[in-house]
C-alpha positions in Angstrom: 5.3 -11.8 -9.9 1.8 -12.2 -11.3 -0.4 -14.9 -9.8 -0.5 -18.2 -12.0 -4.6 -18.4 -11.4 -4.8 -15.0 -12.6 -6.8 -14.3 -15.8 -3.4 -13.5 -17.6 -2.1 -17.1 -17.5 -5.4 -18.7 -18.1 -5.5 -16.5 -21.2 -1.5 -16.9 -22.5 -2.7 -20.8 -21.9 -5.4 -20.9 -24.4 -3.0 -19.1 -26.6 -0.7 -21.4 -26.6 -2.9 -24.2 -26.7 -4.1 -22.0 -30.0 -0.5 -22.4 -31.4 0.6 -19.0 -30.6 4.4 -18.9 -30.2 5.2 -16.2 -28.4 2.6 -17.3 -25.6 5.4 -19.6 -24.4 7.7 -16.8 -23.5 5.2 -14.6 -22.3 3.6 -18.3 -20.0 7.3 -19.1 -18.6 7.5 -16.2 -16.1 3.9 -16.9 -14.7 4.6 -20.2 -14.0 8.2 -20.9 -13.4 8.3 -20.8 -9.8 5.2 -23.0 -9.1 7.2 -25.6 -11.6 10.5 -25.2 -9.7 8.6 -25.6 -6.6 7.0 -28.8 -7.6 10.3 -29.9 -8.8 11.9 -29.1 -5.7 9.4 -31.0 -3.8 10.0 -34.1 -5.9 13.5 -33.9 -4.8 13.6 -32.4 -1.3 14.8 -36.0 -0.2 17.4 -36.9 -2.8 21.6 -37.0 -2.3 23.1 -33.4 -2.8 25.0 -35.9 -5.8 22.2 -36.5 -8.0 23.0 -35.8 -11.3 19.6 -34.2 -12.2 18.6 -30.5 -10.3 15.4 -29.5 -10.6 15.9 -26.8 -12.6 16.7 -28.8 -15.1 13.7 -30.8 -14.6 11.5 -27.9 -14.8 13.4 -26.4 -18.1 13.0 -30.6 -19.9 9.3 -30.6 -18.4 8.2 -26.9 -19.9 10.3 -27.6 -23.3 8.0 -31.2 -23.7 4.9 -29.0 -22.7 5.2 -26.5 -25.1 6.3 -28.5 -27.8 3.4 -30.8 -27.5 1.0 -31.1 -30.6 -2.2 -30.6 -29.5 -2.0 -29.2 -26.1 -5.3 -28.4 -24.5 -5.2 -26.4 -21.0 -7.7 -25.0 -19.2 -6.6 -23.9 -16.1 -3.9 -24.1 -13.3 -5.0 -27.2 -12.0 -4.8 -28.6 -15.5 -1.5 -27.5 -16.4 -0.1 -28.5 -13.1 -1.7 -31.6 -13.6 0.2 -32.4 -17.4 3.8 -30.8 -16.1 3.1 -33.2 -13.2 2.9 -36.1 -16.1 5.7 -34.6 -17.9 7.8 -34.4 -15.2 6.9 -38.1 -13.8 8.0 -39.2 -17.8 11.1 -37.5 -17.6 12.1 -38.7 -14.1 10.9 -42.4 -15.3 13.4 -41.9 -18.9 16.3 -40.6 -16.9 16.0 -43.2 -14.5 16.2 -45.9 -17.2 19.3 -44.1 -18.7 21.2 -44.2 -15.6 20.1 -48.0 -14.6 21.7 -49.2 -18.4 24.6 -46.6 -18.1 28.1 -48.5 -17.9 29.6 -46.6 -14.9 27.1 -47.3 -12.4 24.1 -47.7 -14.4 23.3 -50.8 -12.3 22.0 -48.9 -9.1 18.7 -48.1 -8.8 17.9 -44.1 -8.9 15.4 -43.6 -5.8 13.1 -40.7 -5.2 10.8 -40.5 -1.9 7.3 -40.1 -2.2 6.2 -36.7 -1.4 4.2 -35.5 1.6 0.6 -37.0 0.2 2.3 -40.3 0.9 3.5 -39.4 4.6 2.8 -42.5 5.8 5.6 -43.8 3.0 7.9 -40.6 3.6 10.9 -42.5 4.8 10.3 -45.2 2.6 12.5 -45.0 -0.9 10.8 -46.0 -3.3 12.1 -47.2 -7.1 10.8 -44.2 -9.5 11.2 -47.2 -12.7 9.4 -49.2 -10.0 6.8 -46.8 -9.2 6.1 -45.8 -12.8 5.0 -49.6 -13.6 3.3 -49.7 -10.5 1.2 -46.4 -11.4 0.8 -47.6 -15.1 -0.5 -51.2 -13.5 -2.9 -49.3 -11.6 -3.8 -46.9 -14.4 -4.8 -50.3 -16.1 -7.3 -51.5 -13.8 -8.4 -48.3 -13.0 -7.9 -45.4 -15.4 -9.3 -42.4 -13.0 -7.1 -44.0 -9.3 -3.7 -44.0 -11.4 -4.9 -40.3 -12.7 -5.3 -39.1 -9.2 -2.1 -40.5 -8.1 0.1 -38.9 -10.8 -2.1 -35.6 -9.7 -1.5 -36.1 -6.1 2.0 -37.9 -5.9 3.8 -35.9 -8.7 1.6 -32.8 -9.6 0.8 -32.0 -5.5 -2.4 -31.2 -6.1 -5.1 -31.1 -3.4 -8.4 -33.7 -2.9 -10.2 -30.7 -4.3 -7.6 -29.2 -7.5 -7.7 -33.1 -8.3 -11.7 -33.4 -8.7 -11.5 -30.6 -10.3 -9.0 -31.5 -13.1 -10.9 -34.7 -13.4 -14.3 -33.2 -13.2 -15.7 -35.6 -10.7 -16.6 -34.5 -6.9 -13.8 -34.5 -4.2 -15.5 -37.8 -2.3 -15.2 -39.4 -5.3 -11.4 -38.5 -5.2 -11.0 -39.2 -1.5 -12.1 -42.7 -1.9 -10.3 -43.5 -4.8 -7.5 -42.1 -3.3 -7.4 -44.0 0.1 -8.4 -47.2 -2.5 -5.2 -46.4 -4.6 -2.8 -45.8 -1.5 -3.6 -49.2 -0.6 -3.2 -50.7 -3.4 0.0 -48.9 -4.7 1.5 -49.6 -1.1 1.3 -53.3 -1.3 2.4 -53.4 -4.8 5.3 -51.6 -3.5 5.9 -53.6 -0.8 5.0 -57.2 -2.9 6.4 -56.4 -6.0 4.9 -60.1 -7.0 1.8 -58.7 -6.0 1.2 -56.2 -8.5 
């Protein structure tokens, strides 16, 4: 399987971006195994019963990316960086379907944070809760709640994430150790927040 940096993907992206439909089927291949892996790692700590598999994340995340109207990717970073977002939204709406579903619907569905969290590892942690807690943070600072969807959901590095955002990777080092604070006593105080 061909590379997802390679000049191939980068190439099937701006066609699809452009609107070309066949660049979908031609993008899934390239990229379906970094998705699966990403949605694996978002779930490598849930109950063999969860209702949602990552496969079927990945399938809901690619079908909202490719169905978006005016999708602009530039790169692998990039697009690993809007799945992330998509797949955050779609873990967020399901977990709102199963919280007002009648058999059961009133237990929280948890997720753990993934390994950029490892000091919250073992910590469960709300995903509805967690999705307010990012937006909060997105509020008072647009660029921090950015680097956490990057780094929590998308796993992206210090340096893929300054480079999705365009800014250097101190920059993102310092607003991430500023938004792992913050997001950890939010989650800890949900009064808080």
């Amino acid at each position: 399987m061909q590379a997802f940096d390679s000049s191939d993907a980068t190439a099937i992206l701006a066609d699809l971006c452009a609107g070309d439909g066949a660049a979908a089927d031609k993008l899934l291949p390239l990229v379906y195994d970094e998705l699966r892996a990403l949605a694996g790692h978002l779930f490598k700590q849930e109950q063999a019963a969860h209702t949602l598999q990552p496969t079927a994340l990945v399938h809901e995340a690619y079908l909202k990316l490719i169905r978006a109207d005016h999708l602009k990717l530039n790169d692998r970073a990039h697009f690993i960086a809007v799945a992330a977002k998509a797949m955050r939204q779609i873990l967020t709406d399901y977990a709102r379907l199963r919280r007002t579903d009648k058999r059961g619907g009133a237990k929280w569905q948890r997720v753990t944070l993934d390994d950029a969290l490892a000091e919250w590892q073992s910590q469960n942690v709300d995903v509805l809760h967690l999705s307010e807690v990012i937006d909060q943070l997105a509020e008072l600072s647009p660029r921090q709640g950015q680097i956490v969807d990057l780094r929590v959901f998308g796993g992206l590095t210090i340096e893929e994430t300054a480079q999705v955002l365009q800014v250097g990777p101190t920059t993102v080092k310092s607003d991430w150790l500023i938004a792992k604070a913050w997001l950890k006593r939010a989650l800890a105080d949900p009064c808080a927040s």
